[in-house]
PDB file of N, CA, C and O in Angstrom:
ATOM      1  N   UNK A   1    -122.398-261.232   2.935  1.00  0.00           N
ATOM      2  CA  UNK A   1    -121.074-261.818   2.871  1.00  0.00           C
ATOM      3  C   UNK A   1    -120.054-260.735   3.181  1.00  0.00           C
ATOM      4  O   UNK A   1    -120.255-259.560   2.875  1.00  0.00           O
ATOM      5  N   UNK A   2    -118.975-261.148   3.785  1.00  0.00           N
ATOM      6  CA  UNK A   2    -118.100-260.403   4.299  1.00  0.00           C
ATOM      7  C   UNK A   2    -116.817-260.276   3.338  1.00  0.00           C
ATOM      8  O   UNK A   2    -116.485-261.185   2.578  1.00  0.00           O
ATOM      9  N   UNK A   3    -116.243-259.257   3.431  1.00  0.00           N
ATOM     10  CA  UNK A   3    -115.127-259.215   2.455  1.00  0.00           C
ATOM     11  C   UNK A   3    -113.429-259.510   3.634  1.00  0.00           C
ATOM     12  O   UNK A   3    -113.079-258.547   4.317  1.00  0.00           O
ATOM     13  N   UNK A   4    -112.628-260.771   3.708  1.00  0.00           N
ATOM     14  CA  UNK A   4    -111.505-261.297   4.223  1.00  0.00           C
ATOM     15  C   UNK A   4    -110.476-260.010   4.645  1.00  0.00           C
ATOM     16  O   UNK A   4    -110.382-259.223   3.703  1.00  0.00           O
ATOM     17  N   UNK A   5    -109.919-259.727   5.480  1.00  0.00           N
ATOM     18  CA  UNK A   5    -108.973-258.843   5.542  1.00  0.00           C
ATOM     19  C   UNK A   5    -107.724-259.489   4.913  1.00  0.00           C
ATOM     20  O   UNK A   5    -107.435-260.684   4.985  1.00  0.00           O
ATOM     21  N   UNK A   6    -107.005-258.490   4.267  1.00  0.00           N
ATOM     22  CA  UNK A   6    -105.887-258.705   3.426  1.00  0.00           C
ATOM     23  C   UNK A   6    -104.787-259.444   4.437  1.00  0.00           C
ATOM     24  O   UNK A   6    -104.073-260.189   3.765  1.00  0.00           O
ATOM     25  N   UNK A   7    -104.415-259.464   5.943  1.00  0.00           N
ATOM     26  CA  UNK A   7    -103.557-260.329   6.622  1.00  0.00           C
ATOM     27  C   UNK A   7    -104.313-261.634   6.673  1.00  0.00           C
ATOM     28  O   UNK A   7    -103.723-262.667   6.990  1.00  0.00           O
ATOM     29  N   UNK A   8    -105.303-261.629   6.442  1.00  0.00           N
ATOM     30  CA  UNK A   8    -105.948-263.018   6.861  1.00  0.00           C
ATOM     31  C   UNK A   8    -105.595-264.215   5.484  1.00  0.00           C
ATOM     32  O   UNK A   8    -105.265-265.400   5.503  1.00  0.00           O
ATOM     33  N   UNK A   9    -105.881-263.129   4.240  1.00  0.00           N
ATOM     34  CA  UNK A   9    -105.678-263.652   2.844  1.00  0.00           C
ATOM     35  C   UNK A   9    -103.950-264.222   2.670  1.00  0.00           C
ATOM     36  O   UNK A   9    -103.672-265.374   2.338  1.00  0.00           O
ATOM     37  N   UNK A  10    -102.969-263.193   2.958  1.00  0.00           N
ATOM     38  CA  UNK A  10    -101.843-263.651   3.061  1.00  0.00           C
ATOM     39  C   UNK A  10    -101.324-264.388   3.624  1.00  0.00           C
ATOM     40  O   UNK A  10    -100.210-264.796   3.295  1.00  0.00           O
ATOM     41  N   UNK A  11    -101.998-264.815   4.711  1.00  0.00           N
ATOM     42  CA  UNK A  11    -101.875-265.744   5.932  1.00  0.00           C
ATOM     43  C   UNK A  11    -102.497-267.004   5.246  1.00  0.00           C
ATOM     44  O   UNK A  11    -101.764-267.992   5.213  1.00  0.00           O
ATOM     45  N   UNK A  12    -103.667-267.108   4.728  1.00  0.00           N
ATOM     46  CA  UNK A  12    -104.267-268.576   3.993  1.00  0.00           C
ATOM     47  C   UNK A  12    -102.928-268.512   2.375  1.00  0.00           C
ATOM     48  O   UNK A  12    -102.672-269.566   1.793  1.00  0.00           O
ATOM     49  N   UNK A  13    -102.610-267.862   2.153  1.00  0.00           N
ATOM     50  CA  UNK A  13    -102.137-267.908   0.380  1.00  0.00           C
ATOM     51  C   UNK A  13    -100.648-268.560   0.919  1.00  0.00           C
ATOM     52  O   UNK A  13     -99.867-269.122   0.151  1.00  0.00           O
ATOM     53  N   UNK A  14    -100.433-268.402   2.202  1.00  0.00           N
ATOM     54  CA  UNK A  14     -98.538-268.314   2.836  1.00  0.00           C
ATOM     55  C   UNK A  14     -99.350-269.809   2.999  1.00  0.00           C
ATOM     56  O   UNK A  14     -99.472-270.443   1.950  1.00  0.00           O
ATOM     57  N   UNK A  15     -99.856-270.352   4.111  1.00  0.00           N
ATOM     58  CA  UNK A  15    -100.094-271.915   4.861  1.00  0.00           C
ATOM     59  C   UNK A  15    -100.385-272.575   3.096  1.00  0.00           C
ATOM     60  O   UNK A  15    -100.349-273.805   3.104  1.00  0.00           O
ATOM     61  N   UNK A  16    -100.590-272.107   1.994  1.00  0.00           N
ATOM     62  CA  UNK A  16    -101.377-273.252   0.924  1.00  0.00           C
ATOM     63  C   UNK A  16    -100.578-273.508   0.400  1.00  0.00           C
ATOM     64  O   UNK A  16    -100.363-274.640  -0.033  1.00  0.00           O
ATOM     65  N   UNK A  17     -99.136-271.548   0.121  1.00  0.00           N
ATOM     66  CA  UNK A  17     -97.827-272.592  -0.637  1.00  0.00           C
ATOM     67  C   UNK A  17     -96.803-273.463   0.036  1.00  0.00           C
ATOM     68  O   UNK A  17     -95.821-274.057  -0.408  1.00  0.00           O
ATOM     69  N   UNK A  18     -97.466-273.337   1.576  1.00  0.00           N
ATOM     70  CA  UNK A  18     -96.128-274.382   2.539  1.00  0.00           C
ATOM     71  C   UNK A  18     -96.704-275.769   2.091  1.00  0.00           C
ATOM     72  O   UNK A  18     -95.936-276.645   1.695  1.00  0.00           O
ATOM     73  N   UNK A  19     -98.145-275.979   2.158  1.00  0.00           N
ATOM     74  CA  UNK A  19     -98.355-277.578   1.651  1.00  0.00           C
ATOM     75  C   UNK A  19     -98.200-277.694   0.704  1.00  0.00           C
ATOM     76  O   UNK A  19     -97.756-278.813   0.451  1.00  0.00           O
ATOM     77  N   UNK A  20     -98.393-276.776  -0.523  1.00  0.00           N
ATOM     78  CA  UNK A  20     -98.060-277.451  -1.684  1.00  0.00           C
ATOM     79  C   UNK A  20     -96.568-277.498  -2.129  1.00  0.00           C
ATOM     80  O   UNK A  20     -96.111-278.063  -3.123  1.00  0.00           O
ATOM     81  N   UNK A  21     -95.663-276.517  -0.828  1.00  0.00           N
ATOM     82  CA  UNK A  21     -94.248-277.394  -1.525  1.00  0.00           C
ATOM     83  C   UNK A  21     -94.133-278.288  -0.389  1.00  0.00           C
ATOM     84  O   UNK A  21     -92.960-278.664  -0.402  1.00  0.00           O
ATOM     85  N   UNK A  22     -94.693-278.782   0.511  1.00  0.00           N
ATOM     86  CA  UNK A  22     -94.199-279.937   1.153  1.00  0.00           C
ATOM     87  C   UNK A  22     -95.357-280.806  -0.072  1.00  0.00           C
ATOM     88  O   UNK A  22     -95.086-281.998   0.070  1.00  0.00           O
ATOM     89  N   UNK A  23     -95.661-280.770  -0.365  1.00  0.00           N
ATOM     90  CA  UNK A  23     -96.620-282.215  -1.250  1.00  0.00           C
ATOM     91  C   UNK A  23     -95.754-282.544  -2.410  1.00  0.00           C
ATOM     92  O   UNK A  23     -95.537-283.657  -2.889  1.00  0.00           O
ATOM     93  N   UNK A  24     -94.954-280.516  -3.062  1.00  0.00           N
ATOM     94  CA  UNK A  24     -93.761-281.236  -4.014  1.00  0.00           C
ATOM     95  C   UNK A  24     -92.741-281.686  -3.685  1.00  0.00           C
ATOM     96  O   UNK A  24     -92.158-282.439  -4.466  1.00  0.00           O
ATOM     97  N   UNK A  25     -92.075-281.321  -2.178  1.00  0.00           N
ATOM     98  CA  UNK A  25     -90.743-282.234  -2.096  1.00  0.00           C
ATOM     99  C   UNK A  25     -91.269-284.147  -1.882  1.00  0.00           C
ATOM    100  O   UNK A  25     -90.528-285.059  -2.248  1.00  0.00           O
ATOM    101  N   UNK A  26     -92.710-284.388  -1.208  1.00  0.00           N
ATOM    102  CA  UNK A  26     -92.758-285.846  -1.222  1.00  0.00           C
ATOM    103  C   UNK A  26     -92.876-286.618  -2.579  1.00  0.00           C
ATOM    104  O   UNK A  26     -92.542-287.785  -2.783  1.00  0.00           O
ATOM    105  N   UNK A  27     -93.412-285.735  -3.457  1.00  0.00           N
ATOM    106  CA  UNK A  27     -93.776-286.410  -4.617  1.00  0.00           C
ATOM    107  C   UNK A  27     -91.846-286.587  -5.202  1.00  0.00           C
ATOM    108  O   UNK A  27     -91.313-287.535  -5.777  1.00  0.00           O
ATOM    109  N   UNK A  28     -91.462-285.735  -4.911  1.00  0.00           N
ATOM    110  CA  UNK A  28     -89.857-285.427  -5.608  1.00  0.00           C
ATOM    111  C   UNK A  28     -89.404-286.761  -4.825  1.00  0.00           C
ATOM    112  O   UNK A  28     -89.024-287.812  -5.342  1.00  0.00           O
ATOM    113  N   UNK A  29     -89.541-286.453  -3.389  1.00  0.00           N
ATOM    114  CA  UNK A  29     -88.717-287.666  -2.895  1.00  0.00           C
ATOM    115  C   UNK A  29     -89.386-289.566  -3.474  1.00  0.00           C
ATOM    116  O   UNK A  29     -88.721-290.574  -3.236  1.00  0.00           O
ATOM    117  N   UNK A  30     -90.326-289.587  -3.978  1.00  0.00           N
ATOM    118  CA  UNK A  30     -90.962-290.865  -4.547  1.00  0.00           C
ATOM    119  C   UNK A  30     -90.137-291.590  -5.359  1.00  0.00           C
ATOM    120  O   UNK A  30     -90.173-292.810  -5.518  1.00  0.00           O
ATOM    121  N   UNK A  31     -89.031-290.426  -6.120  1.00  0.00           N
ATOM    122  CA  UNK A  31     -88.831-291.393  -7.234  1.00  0.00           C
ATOM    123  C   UNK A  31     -86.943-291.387  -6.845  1.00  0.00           C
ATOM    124  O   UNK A  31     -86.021-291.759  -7.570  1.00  0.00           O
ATOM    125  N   UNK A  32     -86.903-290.850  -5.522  1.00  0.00           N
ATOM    126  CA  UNK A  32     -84.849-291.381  -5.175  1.00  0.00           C
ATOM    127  C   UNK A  32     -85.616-293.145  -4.785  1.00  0.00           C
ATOM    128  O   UNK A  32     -86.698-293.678  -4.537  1.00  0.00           O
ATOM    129  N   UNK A  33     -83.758-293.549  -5.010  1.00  0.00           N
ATOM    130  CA  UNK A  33     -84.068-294.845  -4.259  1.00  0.00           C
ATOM    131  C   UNK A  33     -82.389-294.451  -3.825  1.00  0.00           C
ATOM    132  O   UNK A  33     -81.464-294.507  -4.636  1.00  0.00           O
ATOM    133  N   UNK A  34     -82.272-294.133  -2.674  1.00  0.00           N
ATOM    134  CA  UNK A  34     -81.700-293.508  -1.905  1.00  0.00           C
ATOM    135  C   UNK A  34     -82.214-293.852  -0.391  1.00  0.00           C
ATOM    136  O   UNK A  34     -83.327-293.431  -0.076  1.00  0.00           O
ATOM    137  N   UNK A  35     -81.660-294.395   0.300  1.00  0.00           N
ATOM    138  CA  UNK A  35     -81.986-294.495   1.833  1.00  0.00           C
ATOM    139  C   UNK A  35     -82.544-292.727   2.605  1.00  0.00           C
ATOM    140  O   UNK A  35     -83.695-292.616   3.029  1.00  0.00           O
ATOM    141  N   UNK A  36     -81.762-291.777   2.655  1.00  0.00           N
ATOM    142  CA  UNK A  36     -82.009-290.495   2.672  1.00  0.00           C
ATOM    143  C   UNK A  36     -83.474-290.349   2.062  1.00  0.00           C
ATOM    144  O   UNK A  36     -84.362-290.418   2.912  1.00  0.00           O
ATOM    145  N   UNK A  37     -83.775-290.212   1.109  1.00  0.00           N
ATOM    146  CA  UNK A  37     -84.897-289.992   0.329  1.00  0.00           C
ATOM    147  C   UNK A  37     -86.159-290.108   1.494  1.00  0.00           C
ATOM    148  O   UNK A  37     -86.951-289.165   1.496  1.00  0.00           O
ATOM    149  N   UNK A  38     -86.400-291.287   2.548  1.00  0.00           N
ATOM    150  CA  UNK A  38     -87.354-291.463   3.721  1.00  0.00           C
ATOM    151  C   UNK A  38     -86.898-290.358   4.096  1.00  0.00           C
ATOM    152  O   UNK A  38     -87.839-289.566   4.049  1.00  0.00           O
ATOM    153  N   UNK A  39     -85.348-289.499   4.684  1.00  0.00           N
ATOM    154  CA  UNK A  39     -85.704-288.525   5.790  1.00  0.00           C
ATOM    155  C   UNK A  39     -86.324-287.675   5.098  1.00  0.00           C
ATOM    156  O   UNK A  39     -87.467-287.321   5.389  1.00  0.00           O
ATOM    157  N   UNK A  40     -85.587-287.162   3.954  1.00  0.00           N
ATOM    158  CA  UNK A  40     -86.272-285.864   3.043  1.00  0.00           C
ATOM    159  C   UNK A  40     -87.756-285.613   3.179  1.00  0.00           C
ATOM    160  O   UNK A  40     -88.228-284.510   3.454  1.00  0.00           O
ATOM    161  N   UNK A  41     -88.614-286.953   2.920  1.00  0.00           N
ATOM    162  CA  UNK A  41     -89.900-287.066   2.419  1.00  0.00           C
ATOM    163  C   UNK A  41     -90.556-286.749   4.187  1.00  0.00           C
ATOM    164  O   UNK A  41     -91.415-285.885   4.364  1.00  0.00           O
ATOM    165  N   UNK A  42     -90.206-287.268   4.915  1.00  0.00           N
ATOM    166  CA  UNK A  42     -90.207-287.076   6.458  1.00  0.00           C
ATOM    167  C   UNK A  42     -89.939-285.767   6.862  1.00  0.00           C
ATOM    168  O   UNK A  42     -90.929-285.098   7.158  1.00  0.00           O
ATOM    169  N   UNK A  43     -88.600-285.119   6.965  1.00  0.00           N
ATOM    170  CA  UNK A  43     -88.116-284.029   7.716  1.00  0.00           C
ATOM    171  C   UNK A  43     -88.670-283.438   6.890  1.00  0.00           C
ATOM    172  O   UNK A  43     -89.813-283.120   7.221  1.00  0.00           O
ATOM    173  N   UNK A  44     -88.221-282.982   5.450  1.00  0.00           N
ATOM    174  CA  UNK A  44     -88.607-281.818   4.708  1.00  0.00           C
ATOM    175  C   UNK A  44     -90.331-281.174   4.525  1.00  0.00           C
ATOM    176  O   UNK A  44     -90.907-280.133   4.839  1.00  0.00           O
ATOM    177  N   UNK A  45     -90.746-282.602   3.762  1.00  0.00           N
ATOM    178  CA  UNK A  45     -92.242-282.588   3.096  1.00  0.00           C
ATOM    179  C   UNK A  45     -92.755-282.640   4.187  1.00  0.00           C
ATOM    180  O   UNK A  45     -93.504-281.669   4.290  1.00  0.00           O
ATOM    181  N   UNK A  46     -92.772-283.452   5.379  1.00  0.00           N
ATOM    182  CA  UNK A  46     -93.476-283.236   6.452  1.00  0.00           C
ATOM    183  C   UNK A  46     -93.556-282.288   6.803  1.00  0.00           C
ATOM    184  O   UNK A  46     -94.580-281.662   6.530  1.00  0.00           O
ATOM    185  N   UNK A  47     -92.576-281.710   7.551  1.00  0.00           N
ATOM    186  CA  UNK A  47     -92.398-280.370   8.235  1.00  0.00           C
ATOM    187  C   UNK A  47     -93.541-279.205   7.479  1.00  0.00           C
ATOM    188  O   UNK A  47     -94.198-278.456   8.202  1.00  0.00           O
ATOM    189  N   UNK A  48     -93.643-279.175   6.306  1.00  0.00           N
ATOM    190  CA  UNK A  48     -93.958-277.965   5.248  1.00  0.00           C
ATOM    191  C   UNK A  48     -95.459-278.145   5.411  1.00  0.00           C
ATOM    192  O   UNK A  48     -96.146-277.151   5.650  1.00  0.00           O
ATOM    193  N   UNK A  49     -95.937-279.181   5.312  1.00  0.00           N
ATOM    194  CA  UNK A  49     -97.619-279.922   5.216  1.00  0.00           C
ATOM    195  C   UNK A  49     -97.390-279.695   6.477  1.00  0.00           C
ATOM    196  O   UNK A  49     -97.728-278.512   6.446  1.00  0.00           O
ATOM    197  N   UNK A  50     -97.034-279.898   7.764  1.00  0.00           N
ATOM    198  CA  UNK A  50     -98.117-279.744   9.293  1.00  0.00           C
ATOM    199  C   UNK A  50     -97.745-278.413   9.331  1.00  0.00           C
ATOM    200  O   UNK A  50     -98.511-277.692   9.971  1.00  0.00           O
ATOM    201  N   UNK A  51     -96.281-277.613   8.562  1.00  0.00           N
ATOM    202  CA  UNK A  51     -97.033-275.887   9.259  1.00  0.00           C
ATOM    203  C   UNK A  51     -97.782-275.200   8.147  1.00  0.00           C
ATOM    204  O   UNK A  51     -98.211-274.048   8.219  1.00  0.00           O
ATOM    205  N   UNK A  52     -97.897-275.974   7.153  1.00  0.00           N
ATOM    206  CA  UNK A  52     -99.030-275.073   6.515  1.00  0.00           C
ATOM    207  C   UNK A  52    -100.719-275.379   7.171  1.00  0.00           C
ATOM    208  O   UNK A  52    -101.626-274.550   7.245  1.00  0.00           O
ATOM    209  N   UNK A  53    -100.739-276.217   7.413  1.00  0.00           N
ATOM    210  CA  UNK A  53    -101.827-276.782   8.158  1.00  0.00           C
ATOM    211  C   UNK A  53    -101.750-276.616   9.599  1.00  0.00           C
ATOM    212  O   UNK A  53    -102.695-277.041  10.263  1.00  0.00           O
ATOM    213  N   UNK A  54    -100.717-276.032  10.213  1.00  0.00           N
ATOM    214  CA  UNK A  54    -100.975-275.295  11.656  1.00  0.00           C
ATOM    215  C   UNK A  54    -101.007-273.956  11.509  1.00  0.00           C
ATOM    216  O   UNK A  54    -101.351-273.274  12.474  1.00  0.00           O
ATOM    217  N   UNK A  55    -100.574-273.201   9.994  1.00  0.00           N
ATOM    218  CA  UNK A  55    -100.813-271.774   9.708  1.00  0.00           C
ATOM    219  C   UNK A  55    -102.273-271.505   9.729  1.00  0.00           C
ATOM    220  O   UNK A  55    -102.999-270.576  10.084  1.00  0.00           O
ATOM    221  N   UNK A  56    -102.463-273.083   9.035  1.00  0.00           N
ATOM    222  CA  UNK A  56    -103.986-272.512   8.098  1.00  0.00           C
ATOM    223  C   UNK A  56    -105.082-272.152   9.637  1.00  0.00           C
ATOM    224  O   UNK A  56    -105.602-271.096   9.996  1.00  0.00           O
ATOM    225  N   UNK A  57    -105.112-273.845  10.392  1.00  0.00           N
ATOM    226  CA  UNK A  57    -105.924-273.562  11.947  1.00  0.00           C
ATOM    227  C   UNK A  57    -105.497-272.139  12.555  1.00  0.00           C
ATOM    228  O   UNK A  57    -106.474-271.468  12.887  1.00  0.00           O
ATOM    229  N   UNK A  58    -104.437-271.623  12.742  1.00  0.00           N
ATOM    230  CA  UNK A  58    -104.224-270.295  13.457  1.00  0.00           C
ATOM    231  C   UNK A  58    -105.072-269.248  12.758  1.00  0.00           C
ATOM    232  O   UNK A  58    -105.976-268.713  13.399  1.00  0.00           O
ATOM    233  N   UNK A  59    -104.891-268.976  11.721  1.00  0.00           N
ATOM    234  CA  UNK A  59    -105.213-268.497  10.645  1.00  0.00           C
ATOM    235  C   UNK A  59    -106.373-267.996  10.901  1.00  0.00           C
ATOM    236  O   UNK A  59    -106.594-266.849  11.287  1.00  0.00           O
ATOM    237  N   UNK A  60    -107.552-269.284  10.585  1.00  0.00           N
ATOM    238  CA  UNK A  60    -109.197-269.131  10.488  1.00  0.00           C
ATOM    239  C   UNK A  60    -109.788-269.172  12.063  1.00  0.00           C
ATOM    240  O   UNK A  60    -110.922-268.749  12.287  1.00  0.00           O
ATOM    241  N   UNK A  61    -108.922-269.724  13.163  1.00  0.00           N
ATOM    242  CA  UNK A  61    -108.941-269.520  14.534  1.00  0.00           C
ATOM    243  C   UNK A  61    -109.213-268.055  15.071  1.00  0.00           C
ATOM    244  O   UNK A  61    -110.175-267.475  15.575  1.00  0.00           O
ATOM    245  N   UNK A  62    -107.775-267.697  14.690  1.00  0.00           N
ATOM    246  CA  UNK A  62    -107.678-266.114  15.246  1.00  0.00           C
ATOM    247  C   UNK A  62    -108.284-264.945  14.598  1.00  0.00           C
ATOM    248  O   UNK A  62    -108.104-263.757  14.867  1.00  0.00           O
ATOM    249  N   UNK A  63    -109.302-265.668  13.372  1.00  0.00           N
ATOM    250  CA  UNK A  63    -109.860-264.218  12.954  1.00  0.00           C
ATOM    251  C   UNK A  63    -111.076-263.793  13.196  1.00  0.00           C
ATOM    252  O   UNK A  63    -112.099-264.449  13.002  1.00  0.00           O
ATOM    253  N   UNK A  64    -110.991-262.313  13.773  1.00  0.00           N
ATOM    254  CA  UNK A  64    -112.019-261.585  14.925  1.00  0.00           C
ATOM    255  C   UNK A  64    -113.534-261.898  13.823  1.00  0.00           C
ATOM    256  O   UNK A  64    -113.680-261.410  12.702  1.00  0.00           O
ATOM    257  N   UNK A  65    -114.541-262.851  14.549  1.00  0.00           N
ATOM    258  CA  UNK A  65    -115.328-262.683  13.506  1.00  0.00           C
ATOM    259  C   UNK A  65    -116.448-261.002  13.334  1.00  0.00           C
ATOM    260  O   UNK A  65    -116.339-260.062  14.121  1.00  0.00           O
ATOM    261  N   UNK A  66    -117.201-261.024  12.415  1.00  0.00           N
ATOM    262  CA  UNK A  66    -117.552-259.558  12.231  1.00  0.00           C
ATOM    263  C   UNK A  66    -118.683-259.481  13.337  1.00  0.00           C
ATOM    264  O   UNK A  66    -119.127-260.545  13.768  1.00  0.00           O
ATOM    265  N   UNK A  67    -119.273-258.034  13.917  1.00  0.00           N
ATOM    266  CA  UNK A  67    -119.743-257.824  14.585  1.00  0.00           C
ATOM    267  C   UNK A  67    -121.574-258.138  14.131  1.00  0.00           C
ATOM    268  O   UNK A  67    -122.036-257.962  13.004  1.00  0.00           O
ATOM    269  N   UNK A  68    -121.966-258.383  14.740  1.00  0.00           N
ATOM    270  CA  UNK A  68    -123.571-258.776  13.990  1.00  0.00           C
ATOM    271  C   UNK A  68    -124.406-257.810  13.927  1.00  0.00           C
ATOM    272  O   UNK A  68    -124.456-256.953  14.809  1.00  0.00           O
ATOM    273  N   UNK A  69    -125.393-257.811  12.591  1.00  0.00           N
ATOM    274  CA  UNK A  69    -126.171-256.825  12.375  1.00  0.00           C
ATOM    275  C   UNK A  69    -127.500-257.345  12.591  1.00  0.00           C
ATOM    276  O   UNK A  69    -127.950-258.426  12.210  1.00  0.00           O
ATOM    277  N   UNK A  70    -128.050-256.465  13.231  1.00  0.00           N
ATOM    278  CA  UNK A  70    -129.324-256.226  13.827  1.00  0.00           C
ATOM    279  C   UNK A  70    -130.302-256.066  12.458  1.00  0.00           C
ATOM    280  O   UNK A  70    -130.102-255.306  11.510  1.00  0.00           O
ATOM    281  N   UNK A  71    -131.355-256.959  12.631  1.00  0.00           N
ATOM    282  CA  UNK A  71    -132.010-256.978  11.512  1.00  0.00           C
ATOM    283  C   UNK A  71    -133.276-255.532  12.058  1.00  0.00           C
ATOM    284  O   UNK A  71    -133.374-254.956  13.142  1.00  0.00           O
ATOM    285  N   UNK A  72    -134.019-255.371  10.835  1.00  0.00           N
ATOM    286  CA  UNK A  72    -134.746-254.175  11.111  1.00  0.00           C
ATOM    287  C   UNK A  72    -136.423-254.833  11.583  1.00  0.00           C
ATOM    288  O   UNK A  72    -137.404-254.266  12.065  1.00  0.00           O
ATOM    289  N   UNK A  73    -136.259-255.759  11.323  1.00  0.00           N
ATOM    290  CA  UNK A  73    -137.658-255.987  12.026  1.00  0.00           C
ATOM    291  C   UNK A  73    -137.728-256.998  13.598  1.00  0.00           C
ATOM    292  O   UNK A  73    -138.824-257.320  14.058  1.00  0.00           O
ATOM    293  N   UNK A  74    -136.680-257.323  14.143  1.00  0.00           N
ATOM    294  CA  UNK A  74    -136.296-257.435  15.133  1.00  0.00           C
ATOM    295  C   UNK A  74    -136.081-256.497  16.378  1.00  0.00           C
ATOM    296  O   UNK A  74    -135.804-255.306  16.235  1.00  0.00           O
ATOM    297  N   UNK A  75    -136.191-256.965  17.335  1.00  0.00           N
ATOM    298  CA  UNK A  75    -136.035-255.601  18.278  1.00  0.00           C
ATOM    299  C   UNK A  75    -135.857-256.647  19.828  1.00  0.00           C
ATOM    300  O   UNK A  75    -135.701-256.107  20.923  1.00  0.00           O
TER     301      UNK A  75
END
């Protein structure tokens, strides 16, 4: 098992708190009854959930995987 490089970790810990505050502004927006309240839950909470979830794909995409080790009874 491989040990994560520390940009890769900050990079997953950054994309998990963008969804979980876009998951708290929709839950927040549930209880306006306010016409607005749809954009909020839309513009805001949306927005936060697809870039934490386009952080997260970049994220586990772009990381160099490790170089492979040659077992010893192989050749």
């Amino acid at each position: 098992m491989t040990v994560a490089q520390p940009s890769l970790l900050r990079r997953l810990r950054l994309s998990g708190l963008l969804v979980s505050l876009g998951l708290i502004v929709e839950a927040v927006t549930l209880f306006w009854s306010h016409p607005t309240a749809f954009l909020a839950f839309l513009l805001l909470g949306g927005t936060l959930v697809a870039a934490g979830v386009l952080l997260y794909l970049f994220s586990i995409a772009s990381y160099p995987s490790p170089p492979q080790q040659a077992h010893p009874g192989n050749t």
